[in-house]
N, CA, C and O atoms as CSV, one atom per row, in Angstrom:
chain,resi,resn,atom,element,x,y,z
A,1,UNK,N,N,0.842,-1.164,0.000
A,1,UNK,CA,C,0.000,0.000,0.000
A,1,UNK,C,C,0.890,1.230,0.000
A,1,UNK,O,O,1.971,1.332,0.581
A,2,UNK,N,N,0.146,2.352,-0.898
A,2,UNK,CA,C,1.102,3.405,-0.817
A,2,UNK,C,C,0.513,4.358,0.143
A,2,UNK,O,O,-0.687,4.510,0.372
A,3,UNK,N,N,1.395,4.907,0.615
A,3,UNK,CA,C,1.775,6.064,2.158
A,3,UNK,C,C,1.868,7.649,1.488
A,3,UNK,O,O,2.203,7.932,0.338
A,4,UNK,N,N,1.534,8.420,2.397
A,4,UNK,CA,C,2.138,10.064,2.323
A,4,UNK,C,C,2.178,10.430,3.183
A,4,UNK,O,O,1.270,10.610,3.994
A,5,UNK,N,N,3.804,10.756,3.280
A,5,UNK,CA,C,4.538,11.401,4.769
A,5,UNK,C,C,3.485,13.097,4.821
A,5,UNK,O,O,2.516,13.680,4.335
A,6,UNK,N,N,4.578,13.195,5.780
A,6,UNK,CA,C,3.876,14.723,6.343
A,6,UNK,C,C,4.226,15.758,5.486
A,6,UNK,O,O,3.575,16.765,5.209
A,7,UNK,N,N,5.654,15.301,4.972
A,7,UNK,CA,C,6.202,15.979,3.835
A,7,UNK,C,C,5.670,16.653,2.164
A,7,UNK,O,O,5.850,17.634,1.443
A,8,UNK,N,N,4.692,14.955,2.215
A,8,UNK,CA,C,4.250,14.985,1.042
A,8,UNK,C,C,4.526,14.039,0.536
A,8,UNK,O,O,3.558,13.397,0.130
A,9,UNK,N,N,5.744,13.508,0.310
A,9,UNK,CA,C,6.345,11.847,-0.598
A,9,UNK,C,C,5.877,11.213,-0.434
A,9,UNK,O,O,5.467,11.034,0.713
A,10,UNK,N,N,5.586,10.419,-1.394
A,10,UNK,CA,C,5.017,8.736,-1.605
A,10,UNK,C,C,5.950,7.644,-1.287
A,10,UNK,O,O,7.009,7.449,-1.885
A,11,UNK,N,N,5.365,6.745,-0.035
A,11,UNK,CA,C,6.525,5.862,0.299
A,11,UNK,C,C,5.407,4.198,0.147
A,11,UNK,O,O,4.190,4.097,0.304
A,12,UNK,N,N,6.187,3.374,-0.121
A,12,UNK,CA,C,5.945,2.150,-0.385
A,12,UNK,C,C,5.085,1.758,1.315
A,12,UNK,O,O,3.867,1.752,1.494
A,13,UNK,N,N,6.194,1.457,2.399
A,13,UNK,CA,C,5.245,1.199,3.287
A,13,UNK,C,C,5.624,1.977,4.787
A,13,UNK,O,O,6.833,2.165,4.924
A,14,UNK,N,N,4.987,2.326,5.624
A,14,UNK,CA,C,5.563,3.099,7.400
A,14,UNK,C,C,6.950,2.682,7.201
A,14,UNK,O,O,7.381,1.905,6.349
A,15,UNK,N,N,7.496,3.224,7.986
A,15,UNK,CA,C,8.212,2.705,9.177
A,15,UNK,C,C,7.903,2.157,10.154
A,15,UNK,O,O,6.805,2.706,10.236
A,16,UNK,N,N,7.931,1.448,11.096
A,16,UNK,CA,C,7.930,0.637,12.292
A,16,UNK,C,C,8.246,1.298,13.526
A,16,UNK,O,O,7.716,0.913,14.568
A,17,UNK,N,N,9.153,2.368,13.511
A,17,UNK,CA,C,9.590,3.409,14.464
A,17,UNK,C,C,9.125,4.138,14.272
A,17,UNK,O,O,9.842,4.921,13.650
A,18,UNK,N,N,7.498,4.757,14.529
A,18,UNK,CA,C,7.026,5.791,14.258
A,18,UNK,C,C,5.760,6.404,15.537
A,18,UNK,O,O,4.653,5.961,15.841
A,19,UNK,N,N,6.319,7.242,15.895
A,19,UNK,CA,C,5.466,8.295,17.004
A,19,UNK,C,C,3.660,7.404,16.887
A,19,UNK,O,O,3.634,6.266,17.356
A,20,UNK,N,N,2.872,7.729,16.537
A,20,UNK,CA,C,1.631,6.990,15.987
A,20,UNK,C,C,1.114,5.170,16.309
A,20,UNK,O,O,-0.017,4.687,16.354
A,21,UNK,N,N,2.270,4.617,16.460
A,21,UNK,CA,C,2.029,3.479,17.121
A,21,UNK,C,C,2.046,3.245,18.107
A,21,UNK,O,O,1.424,2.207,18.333
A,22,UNK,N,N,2.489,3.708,18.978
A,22,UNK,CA,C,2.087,3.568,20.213
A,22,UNK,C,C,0.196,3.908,20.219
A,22,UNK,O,O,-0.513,3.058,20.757
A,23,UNK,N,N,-0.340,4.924,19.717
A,23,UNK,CA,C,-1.727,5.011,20.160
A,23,UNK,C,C,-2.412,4.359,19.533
A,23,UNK,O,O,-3.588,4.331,19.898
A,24,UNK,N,N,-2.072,3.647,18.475
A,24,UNK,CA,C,-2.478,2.997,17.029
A,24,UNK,C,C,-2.639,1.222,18.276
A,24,UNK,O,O,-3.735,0.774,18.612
A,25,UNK,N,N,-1.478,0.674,18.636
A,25,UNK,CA,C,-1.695,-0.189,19.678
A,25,UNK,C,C,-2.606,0.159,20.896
A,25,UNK,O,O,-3.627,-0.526,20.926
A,26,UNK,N,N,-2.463,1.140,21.992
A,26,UNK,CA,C,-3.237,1.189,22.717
A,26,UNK,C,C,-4.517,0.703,22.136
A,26,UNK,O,O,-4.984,-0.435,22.184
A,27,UNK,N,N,-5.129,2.070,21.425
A,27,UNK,CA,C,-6.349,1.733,20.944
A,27,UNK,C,C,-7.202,0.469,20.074
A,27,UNK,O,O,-8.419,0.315,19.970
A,28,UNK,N,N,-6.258,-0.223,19.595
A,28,UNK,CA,C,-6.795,-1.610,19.309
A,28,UNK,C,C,-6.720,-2.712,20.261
A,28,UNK,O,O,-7.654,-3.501,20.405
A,29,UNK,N,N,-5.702,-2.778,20.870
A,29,UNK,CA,C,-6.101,-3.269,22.575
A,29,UNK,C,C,-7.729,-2.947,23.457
A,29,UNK,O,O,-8.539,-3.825,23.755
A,30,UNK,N,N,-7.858,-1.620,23.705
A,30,UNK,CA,C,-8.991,-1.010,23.757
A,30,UNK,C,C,-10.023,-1.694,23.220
A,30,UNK,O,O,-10.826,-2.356,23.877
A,31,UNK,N,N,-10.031,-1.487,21.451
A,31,UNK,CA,C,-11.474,-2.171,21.324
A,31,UNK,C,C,-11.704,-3.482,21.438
A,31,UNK,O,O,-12.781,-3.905,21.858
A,32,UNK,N,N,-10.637,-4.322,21.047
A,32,UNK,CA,C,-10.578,-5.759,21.470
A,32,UNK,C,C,-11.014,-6.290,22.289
A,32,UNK,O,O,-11.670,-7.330,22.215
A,33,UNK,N,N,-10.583,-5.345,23.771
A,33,UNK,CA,C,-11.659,-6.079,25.213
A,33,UNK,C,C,-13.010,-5.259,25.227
A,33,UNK,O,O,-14.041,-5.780,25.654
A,34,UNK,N,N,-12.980,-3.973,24.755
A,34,UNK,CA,C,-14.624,-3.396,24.026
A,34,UNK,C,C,-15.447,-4.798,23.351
A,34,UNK,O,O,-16.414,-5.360,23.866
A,35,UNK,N,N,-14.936,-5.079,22.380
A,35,UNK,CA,C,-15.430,-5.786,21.726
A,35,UNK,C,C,-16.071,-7.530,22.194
A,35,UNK,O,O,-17.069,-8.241,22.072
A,36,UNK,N,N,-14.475,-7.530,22.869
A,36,UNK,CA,C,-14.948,-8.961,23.550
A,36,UNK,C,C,-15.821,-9.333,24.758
A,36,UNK,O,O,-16.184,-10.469,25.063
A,37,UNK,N,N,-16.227,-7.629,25.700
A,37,UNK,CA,C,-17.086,-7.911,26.261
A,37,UNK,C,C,-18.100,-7.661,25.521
A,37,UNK,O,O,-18.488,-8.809,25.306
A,38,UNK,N,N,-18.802,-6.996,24.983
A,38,UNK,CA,C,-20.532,-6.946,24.400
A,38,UNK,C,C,-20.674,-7.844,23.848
A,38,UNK,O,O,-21.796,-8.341,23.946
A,39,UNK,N,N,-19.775,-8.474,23.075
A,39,UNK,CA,C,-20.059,-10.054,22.471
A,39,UNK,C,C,-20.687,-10.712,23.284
A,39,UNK,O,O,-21.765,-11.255,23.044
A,40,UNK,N,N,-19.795,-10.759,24.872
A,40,UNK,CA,C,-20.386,-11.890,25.812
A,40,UNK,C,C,-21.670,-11.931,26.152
A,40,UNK,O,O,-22.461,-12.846,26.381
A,41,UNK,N,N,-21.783,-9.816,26.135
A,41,UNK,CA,C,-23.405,-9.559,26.512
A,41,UNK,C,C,-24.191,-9.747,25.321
A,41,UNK,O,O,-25.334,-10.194,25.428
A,42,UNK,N,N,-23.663,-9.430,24.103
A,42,UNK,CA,C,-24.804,-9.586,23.228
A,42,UNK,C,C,-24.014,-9.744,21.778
A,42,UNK,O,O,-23.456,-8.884,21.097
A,43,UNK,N,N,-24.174,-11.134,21.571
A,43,UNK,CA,C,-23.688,-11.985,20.552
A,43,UNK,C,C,-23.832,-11.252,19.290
A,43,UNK,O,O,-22.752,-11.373,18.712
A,44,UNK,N,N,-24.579,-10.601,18.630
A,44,UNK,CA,C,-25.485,-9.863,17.654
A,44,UNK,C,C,-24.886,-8.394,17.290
A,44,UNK,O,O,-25.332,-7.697,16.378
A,45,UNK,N,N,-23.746,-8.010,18.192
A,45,UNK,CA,C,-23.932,-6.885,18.491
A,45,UNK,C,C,-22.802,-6.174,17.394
A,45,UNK,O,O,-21.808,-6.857,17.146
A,46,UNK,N,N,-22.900,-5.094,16.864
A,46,UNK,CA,C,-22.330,-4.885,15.211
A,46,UNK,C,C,-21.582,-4.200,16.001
A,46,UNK,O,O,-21.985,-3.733,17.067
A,47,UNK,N,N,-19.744,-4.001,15.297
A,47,UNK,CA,C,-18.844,-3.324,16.091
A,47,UNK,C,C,-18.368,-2.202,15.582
A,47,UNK,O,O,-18.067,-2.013,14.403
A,48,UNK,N,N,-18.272,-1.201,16.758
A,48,UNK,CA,C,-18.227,0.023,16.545
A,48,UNK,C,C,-17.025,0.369,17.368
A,48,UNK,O,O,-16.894,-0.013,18.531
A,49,UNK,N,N,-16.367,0.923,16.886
A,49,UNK,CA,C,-14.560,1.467,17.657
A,49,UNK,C,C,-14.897,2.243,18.211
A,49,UNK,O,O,-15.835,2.869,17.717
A,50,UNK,N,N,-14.364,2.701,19.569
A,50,UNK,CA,C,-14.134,3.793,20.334
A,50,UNK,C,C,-13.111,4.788,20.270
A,50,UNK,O,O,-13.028,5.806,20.957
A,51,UNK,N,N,-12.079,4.251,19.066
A,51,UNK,CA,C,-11.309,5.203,18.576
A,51,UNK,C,C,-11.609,6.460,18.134
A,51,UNK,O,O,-12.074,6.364,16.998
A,52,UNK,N,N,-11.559,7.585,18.499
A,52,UNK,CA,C,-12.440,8.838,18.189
A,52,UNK,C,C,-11.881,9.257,16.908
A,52,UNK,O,O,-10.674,9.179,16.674
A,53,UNK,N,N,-12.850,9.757,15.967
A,53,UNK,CA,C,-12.936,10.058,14.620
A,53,UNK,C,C,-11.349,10.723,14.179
A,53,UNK,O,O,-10.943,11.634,14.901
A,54,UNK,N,N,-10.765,10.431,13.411
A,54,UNK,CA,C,-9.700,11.613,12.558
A,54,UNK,C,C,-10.157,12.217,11.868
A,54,UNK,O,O,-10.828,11.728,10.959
A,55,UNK,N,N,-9.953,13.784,12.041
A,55,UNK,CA,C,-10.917,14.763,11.060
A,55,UNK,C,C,-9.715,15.494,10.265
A,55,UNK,O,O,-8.626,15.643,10.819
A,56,UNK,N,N,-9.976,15.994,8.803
A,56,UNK,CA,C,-9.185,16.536,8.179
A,56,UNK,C,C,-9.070,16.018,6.731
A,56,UNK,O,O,-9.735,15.134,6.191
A,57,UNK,N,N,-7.904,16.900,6.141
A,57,UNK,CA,C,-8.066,15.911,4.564
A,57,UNK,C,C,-7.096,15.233,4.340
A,57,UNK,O,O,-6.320,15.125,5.289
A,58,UNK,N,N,-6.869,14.786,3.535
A,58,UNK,CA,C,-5.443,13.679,3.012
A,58,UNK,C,C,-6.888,12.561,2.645
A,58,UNK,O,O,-8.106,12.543,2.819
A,59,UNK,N,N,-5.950,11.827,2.120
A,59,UNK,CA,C,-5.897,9.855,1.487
A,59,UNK,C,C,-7.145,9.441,2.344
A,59,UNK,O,O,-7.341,9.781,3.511
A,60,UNK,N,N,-8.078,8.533,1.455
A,60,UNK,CA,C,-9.052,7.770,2.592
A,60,UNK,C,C,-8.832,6.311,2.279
A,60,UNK,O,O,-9.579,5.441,2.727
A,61,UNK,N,N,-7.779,6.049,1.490
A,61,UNK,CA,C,-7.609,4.643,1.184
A,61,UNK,C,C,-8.641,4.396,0.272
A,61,UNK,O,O,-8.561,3.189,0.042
A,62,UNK,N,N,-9.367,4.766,-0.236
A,62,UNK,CA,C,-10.057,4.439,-1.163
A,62,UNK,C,C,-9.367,4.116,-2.765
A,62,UNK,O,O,-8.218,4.325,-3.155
A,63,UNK,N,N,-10.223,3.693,-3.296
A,63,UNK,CA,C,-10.226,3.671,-4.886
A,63,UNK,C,C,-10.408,4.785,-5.897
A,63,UNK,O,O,-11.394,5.475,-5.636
A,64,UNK,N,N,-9.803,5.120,-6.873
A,64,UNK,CA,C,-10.274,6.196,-7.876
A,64,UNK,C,C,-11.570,5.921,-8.731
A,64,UNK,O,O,-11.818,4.773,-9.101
A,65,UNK,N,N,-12.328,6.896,-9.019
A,65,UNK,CA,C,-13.537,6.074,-9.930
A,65,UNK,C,C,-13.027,5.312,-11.621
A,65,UNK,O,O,-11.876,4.883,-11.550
A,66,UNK,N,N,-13.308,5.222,-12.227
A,66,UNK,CA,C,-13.595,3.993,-13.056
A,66,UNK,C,C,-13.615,4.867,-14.624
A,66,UNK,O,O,-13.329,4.268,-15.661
A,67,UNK,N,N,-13.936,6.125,-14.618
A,67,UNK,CA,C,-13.660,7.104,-16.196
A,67,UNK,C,C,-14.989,7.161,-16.415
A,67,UNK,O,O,-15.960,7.015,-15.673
A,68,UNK,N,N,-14.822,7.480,-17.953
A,68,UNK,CA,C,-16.160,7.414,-18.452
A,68,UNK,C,C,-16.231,5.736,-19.355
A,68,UNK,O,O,-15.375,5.009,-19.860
A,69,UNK,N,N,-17.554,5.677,-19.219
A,69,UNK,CA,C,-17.751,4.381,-19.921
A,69,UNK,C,C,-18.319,3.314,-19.061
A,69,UNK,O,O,-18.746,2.204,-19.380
A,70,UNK,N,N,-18.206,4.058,-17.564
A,70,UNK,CA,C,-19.261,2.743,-16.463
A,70,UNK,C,C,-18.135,1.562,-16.148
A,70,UNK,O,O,-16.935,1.778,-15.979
A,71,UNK,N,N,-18.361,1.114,-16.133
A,71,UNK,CA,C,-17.636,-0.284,-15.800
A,71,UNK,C,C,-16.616,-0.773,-16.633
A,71,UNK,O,O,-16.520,-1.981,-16.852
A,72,UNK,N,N,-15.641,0.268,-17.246
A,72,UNK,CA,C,-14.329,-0.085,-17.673
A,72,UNK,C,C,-14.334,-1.293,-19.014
A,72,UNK,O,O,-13.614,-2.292,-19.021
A,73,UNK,N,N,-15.215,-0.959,-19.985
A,73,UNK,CA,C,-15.590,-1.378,-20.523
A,73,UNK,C,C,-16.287,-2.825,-21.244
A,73,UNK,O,O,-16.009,-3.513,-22.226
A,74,UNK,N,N,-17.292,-2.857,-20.223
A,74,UNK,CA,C,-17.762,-3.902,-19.827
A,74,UNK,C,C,-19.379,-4.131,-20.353
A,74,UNK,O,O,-20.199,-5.012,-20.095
A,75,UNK,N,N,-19.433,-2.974,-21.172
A,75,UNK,CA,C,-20.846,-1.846,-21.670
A,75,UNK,C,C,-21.149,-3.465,-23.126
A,75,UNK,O,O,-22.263,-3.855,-23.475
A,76,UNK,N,N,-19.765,-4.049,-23.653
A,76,UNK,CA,C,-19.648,-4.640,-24.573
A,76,UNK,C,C,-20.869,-6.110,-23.914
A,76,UNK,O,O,-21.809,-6.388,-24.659
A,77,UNK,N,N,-20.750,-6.774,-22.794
A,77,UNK,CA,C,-21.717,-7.598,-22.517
A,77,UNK,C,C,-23.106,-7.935,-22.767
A,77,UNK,O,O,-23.615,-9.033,-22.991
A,78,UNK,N,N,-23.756,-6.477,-22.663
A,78,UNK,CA,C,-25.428,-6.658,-22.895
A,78,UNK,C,C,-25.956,-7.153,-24.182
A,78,UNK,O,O,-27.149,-7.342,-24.420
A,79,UNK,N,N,-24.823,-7.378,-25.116
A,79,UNK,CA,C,-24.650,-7.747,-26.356
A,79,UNK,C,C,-25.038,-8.853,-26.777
A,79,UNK,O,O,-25.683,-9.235,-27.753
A,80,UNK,N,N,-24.460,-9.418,-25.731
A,80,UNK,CA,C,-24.819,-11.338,-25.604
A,80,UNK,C,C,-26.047,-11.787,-25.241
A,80,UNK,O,O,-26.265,-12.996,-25.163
């Protein structure tokens, strides 16, 4: 997966020594026993992090859309 420092550059993947993991661990520790108790109480129960929101802009990990033409030209099918 590709990264963007604070700088701006595109890096292949983190570093491992980086300020951010430490809370990046806490907090998945956190929801883990979050998680593993409401399970106990309620099997059903859809999971929601207690990690509080990151607000701002940059990268959402998402995908770019697809152009024009819908489905990358796939328009050729209805044909059949």
């Amino acid at each position: 997966m590709v990264y963007l420092n604070a700088d701006g550059t595109v890096v292949e993947k983190r570093t491992l020594f980086r300020l951010s993991l430490i809370p990046d661990i806490l907090w998945g520790v956190i929801d883990f026993v979050y998680l593993f108790f409401q399970t106990m109480v309620n099997p059903h129960v859809e999971h929601t992090s207690l990690r509080p929101k990151k607000r701002g802009g940059g990268a959402t990990g998402r995908g770019g859309g697809g152009g024009p033409g819908g489905m990358g030209g796939m328009g050729g099918m209805q044909e059949l």
